[in-house]
matplotlib code that plots the C-alpha trace (Angstrom):
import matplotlib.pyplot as plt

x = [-22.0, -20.4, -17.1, -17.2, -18.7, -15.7, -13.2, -14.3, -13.9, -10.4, -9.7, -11.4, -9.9, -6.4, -6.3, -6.3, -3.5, -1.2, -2.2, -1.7, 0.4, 3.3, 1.7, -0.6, 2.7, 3.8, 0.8, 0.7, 4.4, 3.8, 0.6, 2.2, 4.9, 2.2, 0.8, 4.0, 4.7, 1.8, 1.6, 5.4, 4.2, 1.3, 3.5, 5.5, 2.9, 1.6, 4.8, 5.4, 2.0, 2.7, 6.1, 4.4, 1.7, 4.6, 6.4, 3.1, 2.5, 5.8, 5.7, 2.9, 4.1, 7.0, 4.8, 2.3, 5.6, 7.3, 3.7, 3.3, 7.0, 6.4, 3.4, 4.9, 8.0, 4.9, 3.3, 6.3, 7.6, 5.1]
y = [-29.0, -25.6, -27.1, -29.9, -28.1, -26.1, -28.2, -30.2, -27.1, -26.5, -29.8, -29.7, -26.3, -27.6, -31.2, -29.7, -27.6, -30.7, -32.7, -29.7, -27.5, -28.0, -27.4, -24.4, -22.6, -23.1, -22.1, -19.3, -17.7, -18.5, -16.0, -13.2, -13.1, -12.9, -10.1, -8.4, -8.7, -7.3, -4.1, -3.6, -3.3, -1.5, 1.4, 1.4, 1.9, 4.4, 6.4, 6.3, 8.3, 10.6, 11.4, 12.1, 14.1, 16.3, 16.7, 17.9, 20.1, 21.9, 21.9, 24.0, 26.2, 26.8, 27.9, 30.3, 31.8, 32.8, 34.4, 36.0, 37.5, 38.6, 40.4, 42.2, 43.1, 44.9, 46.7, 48.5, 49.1, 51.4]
z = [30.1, 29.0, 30.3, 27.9, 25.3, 25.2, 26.2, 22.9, 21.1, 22.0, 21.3, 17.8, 17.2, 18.3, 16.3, 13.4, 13.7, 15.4, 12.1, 9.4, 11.4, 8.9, 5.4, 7.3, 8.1, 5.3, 3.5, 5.5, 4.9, 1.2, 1.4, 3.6, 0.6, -1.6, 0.1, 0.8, -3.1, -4.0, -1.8, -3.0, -6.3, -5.2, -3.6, -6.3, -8.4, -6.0, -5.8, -9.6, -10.1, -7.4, -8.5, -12.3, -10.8, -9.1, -12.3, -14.3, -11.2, -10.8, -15.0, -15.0, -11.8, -13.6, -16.7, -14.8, -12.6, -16.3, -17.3, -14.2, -14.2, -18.0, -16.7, -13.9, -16.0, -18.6, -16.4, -14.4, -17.6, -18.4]

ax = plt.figure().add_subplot(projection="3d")
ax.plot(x, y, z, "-o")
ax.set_aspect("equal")
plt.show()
């Protein structure tokens, strides 16, 4: 009973892929595009924030590293 149990699964399971097999692989390169569109945008998108995130953080560096030198020039002048 198992056998044909799961012989009529696979053939179940298997029809439908002989009679759509064309528009499913279709269907289904049409999505991975999709997909592989959308996480390109999404890394750019990604990337773009990180890259502004690294300018704000090497801005401010930059900022604190003049302070820092201005008060180390002050106090060996003295």
């Amino acid at each position: 009973m198992r056998i044909v149990i799961m012989l009529l699964a696979f053939l179940l399971a298997s029809g439908q892929t002989v009679v759509f097999g064309n528009d499913a692989e279709k269907s289904a390169k049409e999505g991975f595009k999709e997909v592989h569109q959308g996480m390109k945008k999404v890394t750019k998108a990604v990337h773009k924030k990180a890259k502004q995130g690294a300018k704000v953080i090497d801005k401010n560096a930059k900022k604190t590293l003049k302070h820092a030198d201005k008060d180390i020039k002050n106090a060996t002048k003295d």
